[in-house]
N, C-alpha and C positions, 0 to 999 in steps of 0.2 A: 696437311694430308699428303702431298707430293713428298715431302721429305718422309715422311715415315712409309710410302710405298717405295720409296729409291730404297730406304735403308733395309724393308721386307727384302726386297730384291733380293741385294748383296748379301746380304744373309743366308737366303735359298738358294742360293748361286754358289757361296762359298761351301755349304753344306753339303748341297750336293756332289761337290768334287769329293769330299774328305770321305761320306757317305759312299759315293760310287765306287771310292778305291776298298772300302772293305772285303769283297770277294777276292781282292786282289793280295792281300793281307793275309786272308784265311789259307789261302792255296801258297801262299810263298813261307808261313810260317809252318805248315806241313810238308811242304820238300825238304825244307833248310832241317826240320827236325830227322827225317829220314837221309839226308845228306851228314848230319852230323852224330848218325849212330855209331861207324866207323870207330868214333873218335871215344866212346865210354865205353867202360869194359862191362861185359856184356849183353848189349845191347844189339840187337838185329837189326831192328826197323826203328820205325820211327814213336814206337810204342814205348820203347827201350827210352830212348832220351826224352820222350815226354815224361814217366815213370822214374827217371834219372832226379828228380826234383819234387817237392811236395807243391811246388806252384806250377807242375806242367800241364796236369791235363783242368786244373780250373781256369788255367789262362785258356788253355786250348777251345774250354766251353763260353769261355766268355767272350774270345772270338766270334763261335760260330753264333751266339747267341746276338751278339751285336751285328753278324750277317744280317738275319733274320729281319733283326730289327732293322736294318738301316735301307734293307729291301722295301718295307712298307711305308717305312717315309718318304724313301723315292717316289712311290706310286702315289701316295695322299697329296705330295709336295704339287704332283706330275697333274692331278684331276684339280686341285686347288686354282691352277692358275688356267683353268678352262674358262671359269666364268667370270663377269667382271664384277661379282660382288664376293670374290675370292670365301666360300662358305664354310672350307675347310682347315681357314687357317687356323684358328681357335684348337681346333682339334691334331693338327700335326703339330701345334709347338708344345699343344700339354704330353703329346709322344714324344718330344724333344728334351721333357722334362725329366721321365724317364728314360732315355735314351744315355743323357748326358750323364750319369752317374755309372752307367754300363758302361760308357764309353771310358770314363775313369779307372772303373775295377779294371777294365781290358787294359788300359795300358800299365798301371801300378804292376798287378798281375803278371805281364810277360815282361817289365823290366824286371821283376823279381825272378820270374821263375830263370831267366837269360844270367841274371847274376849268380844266380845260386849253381848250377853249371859247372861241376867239378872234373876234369879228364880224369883222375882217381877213384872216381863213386863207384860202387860195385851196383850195378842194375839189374833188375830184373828181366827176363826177355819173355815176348811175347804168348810163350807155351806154358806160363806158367800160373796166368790170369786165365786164356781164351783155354780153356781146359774145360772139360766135361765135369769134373770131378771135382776141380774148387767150388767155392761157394763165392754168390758172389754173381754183379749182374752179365760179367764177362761169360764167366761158366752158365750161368742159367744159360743162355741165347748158344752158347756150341754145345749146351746139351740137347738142346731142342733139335727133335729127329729133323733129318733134313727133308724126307716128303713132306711131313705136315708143312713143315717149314715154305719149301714151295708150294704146298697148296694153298695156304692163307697168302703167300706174296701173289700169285694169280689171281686168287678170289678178292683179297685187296687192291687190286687194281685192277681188273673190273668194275668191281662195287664204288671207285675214283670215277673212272672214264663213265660211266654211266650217269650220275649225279653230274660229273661236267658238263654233260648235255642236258643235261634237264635243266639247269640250269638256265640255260638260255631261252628257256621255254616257262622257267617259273622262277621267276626270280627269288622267293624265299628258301630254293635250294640252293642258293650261291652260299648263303652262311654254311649250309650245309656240306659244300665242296669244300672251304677253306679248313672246317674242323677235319674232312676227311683227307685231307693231304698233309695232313701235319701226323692222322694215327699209319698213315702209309708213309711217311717214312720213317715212323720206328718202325713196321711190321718191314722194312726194306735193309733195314742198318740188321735188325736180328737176323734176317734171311740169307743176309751174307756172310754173317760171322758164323751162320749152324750149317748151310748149305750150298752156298755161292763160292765160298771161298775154297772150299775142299774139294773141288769140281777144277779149279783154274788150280791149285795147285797139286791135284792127281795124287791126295793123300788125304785118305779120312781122318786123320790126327792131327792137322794143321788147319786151324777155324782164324789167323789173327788178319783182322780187318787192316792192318797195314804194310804189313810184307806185298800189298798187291798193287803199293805205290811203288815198289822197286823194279830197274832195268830186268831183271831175269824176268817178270812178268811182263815186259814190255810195258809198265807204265797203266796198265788196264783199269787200276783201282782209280786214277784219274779220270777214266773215258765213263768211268762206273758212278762215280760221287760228285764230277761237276753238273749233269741234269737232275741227278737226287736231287739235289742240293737248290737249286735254279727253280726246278720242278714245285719245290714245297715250299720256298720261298716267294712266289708268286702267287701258289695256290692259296698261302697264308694271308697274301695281300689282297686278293680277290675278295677275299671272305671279310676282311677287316670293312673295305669300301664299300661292301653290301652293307652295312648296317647305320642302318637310318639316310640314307641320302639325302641330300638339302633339292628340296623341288628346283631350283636354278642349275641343278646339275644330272638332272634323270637320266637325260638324254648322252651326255658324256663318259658318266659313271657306266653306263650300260655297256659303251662299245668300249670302255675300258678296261671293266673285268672280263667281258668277250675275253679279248686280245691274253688277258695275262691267263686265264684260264687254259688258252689256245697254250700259251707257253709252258703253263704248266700239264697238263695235259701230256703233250709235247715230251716233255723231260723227261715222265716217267713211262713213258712209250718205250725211249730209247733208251732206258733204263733195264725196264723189263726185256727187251728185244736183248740187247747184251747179256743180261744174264739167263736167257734163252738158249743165246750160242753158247755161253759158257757151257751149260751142262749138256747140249748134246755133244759139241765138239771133243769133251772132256774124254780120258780114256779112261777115266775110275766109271764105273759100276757101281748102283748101290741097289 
């Protein structure tokens, strides 16, 4: 029994490093992409050299996806070893089960899409997807008017932050916060591609969600997508840990999802607060 709790250990130990470095991963594999648009012809942003490849933007999702995931098993790993008849473990390594084959297409995926990578490929740029007028889920979201646009990202988060509180007052609304942090942040990714983005960059015909990781914007699209990102990621973890709790863990599980709730919460606060000032600041008019 000691040797198979040493060898749990190191396990969750070693996990967790490889696991914790994924946000780290996701954010370095999106500069490197907008650092090496330069270099394809062209290509603007980092949309360009993802699009430069038929392996870039499924690697790109299978990052973010293996985020997501690698956020909840930090949290399941993190309440598991509250108690000492570890209740959760059965249940993080059958997530580990599924995890590990994500984690495979992620890596397969970006060494292909990495090799595949021509300085001669003729790419596409960003205006030609994030268009009104294509078809297509890029153009749906910058067809979409930008008031309604803001008005569903406001009224979607509110209808978050409110359920976050209740939350803490009724526990079977916690499931209900992690499904509602996951539909706010697509209603937050569309809001920026119809609305947000054409505000920070002071032209109603420019909607592409990655030109706003570039120096001429100061970098803003980072200040904008690391709490999205943080935000729904926890809020998703919140929601998983709500369901079914092991009685040996009520009491931890509680001030646990508190806390990730708090963070999540949190993100999309300063989320929405930025793309607040975005559009008053802004000198477009609509």
């Amino acid at each position: 029994q000691i040797e198979l709790e040493r060898r749990t250990y190191l396990i969750a130990t070693t996990l967790t490093l490889v696991l914790a470095l994924q946000g780290f991963a996701l954010l370095l594999m999106v500069f490197n992409a907008d650092a090496m648009a330069p270099l394809l012809i062209g290509a603007m942003c980092a949309f360009g050299t993802f699009n430069a490849s038929v392996f870039g933007f499924p690697a790109l999702f299978a990052k973010m996806a293996l985020f997501f995931a690698a956020i909840v098993w930090l949290a399941m790993n993190h309440a598991d070893v509250q108690a000492r008849d570890y209740p959760l473990t059965r249940r993080k390594y059958a997530l580990l089960l599924l995890i590990a084959p994500l984690g495979l297409a992620d890596a397969g995926l970006s060494l292909a899409y990495f090799g595949d990578l021509k300085t001669d490929t003729l790419t596409s740029c960003c205006g030609t997807v994030f268009n009104p007028g294509k078809s297509g889920l890029g153009g749906e979201a910058a067809a979409l008017d930008p008031r309604t646009a803001l008005f569903l990202l406001a009224g979607s988060l509110g209808l978050t932050t409110v359920l976050g509180w209740l939350a803490d007052r009724r526990p079977a609304m916690a499931i209900a916060y992690g499904v509602a942090s996951t539909v706010f942040f697509g209603v937050a990714l569309a809001a920026v591609v119809s609305a947000v983005s054409i505000y920070i960059y002071e032209n109603p015909h420019h909607h592409c969600p990655f030109c706003l990781l570039k120096r001429e914007y100061n970098y803003i699209g980072f200040a904008l997508y690391a709490p999205l990102f943080v935000g729904a990621a926890c809020g998703l973890a919140s929601g998983v840990l709500s369901l079914r709790p092991p009685p040996s863990l009520q009491t931890q599980l509680a001030r646990l999802t508190r806390q990730l709730r708090r963070v999540s919460m949190g993100g999309f606060l300063v989320f929405g607060g930025l793309c607040a000032w975005a559009v008053v600041s802004s000198g477009l008019r609509i």
